[in-house]
Wavefront OBJ file of the C-alpha trace (Angstrom):
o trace
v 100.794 113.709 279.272
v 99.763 111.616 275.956
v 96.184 109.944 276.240
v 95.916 106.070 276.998
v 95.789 103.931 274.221
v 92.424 103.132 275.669
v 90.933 105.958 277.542
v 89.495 108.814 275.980
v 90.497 111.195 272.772
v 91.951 113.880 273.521
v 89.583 117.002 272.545
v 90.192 120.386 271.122
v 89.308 122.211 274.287
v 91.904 119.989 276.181
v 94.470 121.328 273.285
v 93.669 125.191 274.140
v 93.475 124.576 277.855
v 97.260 123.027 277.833
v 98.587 126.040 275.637
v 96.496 128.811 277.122
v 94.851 129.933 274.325
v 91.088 130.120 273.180
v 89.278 127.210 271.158
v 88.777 129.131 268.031
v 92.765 130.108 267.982
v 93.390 126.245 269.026
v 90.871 125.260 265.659
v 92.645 128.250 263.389
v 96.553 126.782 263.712
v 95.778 122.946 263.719
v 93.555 124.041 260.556
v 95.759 125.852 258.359
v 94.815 129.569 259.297
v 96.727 132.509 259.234
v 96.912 135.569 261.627
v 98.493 133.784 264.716
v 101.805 134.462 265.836
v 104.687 132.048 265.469
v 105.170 131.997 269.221
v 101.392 131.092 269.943
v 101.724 128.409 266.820
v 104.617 126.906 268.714
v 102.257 126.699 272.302
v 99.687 124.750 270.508
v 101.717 122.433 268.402
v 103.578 121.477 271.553
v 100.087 120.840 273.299
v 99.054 118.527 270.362
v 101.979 116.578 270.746
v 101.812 116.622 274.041
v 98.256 115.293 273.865
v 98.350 112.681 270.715
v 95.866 115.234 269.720
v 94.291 113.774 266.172
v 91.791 116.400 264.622
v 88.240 114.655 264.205
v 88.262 114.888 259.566
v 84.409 115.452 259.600
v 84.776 118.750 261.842
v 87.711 119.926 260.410
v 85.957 119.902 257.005
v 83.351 121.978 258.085
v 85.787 124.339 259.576
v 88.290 124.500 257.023
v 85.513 123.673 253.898
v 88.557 121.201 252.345
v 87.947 117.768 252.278
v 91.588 116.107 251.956
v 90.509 114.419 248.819
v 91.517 114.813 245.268
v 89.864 113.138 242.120
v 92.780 111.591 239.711
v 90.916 111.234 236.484
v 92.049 109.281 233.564
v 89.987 109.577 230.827
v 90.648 105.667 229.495
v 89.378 102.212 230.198
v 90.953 100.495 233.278
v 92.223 98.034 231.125
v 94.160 100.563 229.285
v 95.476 102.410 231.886
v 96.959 98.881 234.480
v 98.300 97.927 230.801
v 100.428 100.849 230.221
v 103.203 102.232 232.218
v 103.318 105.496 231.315
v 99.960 105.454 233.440
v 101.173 103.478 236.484
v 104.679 105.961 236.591
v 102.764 108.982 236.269
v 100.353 107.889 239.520
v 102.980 107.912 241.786
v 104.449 110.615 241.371
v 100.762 111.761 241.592
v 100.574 110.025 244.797
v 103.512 110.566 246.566
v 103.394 114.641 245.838
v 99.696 114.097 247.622
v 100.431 111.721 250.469
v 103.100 114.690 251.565
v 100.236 116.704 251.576
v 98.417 114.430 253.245
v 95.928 114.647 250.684
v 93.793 111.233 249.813
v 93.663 110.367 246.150
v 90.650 108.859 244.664
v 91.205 107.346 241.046
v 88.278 107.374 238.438
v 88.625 105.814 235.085
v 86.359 106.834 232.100
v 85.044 103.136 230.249
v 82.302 104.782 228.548
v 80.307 108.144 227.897
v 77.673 106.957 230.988
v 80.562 107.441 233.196
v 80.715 110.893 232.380
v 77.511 111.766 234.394
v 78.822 109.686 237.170
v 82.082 112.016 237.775
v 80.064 115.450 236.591
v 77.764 114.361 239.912
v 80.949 113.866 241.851
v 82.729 116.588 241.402
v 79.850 118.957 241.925
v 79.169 116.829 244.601
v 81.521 118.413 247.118
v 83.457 115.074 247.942
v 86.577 116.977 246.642
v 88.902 119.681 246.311
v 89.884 119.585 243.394
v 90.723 117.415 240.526
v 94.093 116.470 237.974
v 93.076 114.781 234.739
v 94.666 113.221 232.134
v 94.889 111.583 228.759
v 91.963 113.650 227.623
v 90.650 113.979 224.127
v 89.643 116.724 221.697
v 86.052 116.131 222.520
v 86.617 114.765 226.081
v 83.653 116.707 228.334
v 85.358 116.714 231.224
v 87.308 120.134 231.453
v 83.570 121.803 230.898
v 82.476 119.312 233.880
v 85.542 120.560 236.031
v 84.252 123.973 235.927
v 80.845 123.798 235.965
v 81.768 122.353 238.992
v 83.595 125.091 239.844
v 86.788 122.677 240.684
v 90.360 123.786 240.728
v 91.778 121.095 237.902
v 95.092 120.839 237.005
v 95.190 118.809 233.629
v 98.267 116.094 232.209
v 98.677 117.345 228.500
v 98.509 120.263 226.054
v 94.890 121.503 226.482
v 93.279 121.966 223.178
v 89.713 121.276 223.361
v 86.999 123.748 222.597
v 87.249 126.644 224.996
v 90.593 126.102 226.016
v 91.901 129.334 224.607
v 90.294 131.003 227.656
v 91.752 133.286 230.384
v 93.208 133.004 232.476
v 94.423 129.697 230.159
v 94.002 126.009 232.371
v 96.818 125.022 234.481
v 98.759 121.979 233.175
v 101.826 120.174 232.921
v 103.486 118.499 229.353
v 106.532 117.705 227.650
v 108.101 119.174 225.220
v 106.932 116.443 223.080
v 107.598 118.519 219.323
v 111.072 119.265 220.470
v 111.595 115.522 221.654
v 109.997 113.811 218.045
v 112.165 116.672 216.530
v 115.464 114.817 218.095
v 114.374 111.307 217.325
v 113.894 112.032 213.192
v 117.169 114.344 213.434
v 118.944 111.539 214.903
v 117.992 109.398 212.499
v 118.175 111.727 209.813
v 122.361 111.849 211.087
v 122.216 108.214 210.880
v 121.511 108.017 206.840
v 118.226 107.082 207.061
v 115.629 108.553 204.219
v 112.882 106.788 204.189
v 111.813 107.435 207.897
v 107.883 106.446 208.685
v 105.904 107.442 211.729
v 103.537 105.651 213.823
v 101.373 108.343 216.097
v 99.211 107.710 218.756
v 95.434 109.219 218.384
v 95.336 112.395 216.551
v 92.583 113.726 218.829
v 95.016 114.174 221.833
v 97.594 117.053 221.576
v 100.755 114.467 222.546
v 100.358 112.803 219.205
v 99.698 116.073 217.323
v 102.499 117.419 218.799
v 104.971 114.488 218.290
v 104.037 114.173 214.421
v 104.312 117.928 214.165
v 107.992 117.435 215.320
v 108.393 114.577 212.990
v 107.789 117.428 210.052
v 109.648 119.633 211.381
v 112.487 117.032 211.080
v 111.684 116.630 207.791
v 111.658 119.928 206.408
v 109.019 122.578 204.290
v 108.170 119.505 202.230
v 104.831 117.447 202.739
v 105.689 113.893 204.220
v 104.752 110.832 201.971
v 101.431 110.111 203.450
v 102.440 106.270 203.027
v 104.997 107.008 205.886
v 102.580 107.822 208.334
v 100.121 105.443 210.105
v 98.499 105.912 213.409
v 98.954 103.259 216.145
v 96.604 104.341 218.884
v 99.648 104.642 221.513
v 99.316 100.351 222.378
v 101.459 97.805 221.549
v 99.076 96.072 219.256
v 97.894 99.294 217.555
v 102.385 99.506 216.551
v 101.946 95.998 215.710
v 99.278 96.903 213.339
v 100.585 100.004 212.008
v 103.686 98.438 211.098
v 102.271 96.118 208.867
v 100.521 98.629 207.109
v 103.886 101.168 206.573
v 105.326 97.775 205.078
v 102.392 96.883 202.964
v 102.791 100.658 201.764
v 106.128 101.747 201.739
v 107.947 98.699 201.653
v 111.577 100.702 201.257
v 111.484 102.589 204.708
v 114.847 102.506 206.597
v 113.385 103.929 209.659
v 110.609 103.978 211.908
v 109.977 107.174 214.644
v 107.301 105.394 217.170
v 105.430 108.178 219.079
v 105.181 105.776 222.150
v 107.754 102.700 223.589
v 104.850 100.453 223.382
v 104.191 101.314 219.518
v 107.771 100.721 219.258
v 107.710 97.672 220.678
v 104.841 96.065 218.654
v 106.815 97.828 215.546
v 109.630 95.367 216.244
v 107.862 92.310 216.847
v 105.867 93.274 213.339
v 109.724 93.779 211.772
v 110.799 90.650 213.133
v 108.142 88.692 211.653
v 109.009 89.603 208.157
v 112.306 89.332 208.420
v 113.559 92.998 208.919
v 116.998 93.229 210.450
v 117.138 96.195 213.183
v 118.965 98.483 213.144
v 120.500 97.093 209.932
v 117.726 97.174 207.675
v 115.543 99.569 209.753
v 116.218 101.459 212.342
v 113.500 102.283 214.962
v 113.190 104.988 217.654
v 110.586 105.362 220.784
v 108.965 108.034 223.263
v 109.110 107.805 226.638
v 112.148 105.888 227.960
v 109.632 103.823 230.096
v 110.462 99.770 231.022
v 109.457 98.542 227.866
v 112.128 100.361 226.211
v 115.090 98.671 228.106
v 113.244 95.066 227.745
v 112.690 95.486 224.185
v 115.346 93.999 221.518
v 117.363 95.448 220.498
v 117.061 97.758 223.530
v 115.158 100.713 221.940
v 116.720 104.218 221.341
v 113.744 106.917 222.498
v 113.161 110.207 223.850
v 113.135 110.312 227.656
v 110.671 112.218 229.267
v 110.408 112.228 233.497
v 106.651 111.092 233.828
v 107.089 110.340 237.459
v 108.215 114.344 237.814
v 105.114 115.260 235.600
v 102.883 113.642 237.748
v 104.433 115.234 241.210
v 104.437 118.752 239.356
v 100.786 118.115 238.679
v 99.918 117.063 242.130
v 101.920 120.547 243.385
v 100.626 122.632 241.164
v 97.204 121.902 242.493
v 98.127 121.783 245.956
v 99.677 125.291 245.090
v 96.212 126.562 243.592
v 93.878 125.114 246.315
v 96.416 126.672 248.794
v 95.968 130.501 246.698
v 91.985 129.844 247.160
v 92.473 129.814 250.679
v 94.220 132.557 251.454
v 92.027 134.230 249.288
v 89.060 133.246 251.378
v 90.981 133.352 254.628
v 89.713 136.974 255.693
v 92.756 137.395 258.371
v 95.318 136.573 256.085
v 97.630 139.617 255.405
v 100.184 139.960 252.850
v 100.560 138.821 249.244
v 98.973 135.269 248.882
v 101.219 132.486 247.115
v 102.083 132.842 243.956
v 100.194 132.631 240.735
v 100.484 128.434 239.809
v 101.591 128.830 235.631
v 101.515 125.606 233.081
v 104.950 123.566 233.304
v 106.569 122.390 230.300
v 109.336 119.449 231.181
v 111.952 118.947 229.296
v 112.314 115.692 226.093
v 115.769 114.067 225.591
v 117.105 111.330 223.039
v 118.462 108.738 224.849
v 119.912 106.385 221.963
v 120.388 102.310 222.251
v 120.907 99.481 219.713
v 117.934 100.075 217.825
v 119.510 103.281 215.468
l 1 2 3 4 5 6 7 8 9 10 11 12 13 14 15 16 17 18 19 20 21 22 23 24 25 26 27 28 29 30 31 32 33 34 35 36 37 38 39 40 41 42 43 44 45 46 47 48 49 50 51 52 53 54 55 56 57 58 59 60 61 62 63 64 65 66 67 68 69 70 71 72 73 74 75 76 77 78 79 80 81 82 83 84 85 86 87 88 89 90 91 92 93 94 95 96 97 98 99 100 101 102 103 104 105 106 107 108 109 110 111 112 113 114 115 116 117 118 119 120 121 122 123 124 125 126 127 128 129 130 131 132 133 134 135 136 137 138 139 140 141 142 143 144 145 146 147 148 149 150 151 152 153 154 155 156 157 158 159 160 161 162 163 164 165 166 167 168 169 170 171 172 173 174 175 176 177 178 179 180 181 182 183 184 185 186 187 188 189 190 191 192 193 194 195 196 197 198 199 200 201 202 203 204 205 206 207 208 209 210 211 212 213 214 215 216 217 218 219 220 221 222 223 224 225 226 227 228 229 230 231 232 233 234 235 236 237 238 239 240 241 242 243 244 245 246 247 248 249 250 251 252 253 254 255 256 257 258 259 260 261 262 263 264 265 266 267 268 269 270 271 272 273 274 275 276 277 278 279 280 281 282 283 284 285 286 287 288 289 290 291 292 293 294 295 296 297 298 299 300 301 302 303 304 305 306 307 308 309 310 311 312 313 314 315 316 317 318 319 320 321 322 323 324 325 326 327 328 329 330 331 332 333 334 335 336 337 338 339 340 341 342 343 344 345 346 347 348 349 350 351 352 353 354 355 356
């Protein structure tokens, strides 16, 4: 019989008493734990539905020393990150992969170096389980703040900061983001154009390393003109900017490879401005396939990537490693454990529009 809405909780005890079994093998199945038998499982989940039975959080913490909680850290200013999409897409599939889990999700955003005490004192701080982070830098401290914390992480990207040539290597989850620039400049290599420029995001991330990398490969053994290349910071006004500087300098380029749809899309408002016809004069291609691609005009040609998927493969890949450390600690657990988690590389595909 299920507890009145207003008498009183149902307790653990009452849970063992109605399937016959001790407290401590009552606590072990709601919890997670291994080493009881499917048919004794079955007994107790029947009694907790029976019951309405909701486990108290603060106890089962202590029993099962996991919070619930996961830090989502994004190592850019809030403004940045509610003014991109690539941000926003990437979060839910973040937060979907983790509500399945039933895992809480507790966003922190990086405005300045004093915030990087302020998560190094959370995350040794116990309040989590582990952490995913993202859009880090070549300097960014927070990989050595993960695991002086000794935190599971799961980072968004490439690693290549200091130390990340370690093993066993850090778990993560990218693109394949030199193959993808590699189809964009081949396209538009296919579509006559010679004179193709390049606007890359920060060249302290391994994304826009990557992605110009691919642009030379495109190109071939010889050196690009260094007039084709200009960085755009991976914002809108940063492609705005750089586009008026690959005019001032090379003002014969027939194409454009943006490394992001939002440098893309303040490339063609630049191109509009002084009167460059697109595609017909120059032809411009994105990265990302996110909204701003369909809205932009012409609609933008761009390499697809599934950022939604990237951000549920993160979320898993954690879940996966947090659920390895507990079988590892679970002393009853027999049999192999799950799986080794390994890095995930997703795959990049031209998707062409109006703009080529």
């Amino acid at each position: 019989m299920r507890s009145q809405p207003n008498g009183p909780r149902p307790t653990l005890e009452a849970v063992a008493a109605l399937a016959g079994v001790s407290r401590a093998t009552a606590s072990r199945v709601i919890n997670g734990g291994a080493g009881v038998r499917p048919a004794v499982q079955e007994r107790v989940h029947r009694a907790v539905a029976q019951l309405g039975y909701v486990p108290n959080s603060a106890a089962r913490s202590l029993v099962t020393r996991r919070t619930g909680a996961v830090a989502v850290i994004i190592a850019e200013p809030e403004s940045r990150v509610f003014g991109d999409p690539f941000f926003g897409r990437q979060l839910r599939g973040i937060s979907r992969a983790l509500a399945r889990a039933d895992t809480q999700l507790l966003l922190m955003f990086v405005e300045g170096r004093a915030d990087y005490d302020r998560i190094g004192r959370w995350l040794s701080a116990g309040h989590v389980d582990g952490a995913l982070m993202f859009s880090l830098h070549r300097d960014d401290p927070l990989p050595a703040l993960a695991e002086r914390a000794g935190l599971p992480t799961v980072y968004g990207g490439r690693p290549d900061w200091a130390g990340a040539d370690r093993t066993p290597p850090p778990l993560y989850v990218d693109t394949d983001n030199r193959g993808g620039a590699r189809q964009a400049v081949r396209h538009l290599l296919g579509r006559g154009r010679r004179r193709i420029a390049v606007i890359t995001g920060p060249l302290d991330q391994a994304s826009a390393v990557d992605r110009l990398d691919g642009y030379r490969d495109a190109l071939g053994p010889a050196e690009p003109d260094p007039r084709l290349i200009a960085d755009g910071g991976f914002t809108a006004h940063g492609g705005e900017r750089a586009m008026a500087e690959l005019l001032r300098a090379a003002p014969d380029l027939d194409a454009v490879f943006a490394c992001s749809d939002l440098m893309a899309n303040g490339a063609l408002r630049t191109l509009r401005a002084h009167g460059r016809r697109v595609p017909d004069e120059v032809a411009v291609v994105g990265f990302d396939d996110l909204e701003p691609a369909a809205w932009a005009d012409p609609p933008l040609t761009t390499v697809r990537q599934d950022v939604e998927e990237m951000g549920r493969l993160m979320a898993q890949l954690l879940l996966r490693l947090l659920d390895r450390e507990k079988a590892r600690a679970d002393e009853t657990a027999e049999g192999p454990g799950p799986a080794e988690p390994a890095p995930i590389i997703t795959e990049a595909r031209l998707v062409v529009r109006e703009s080529t």
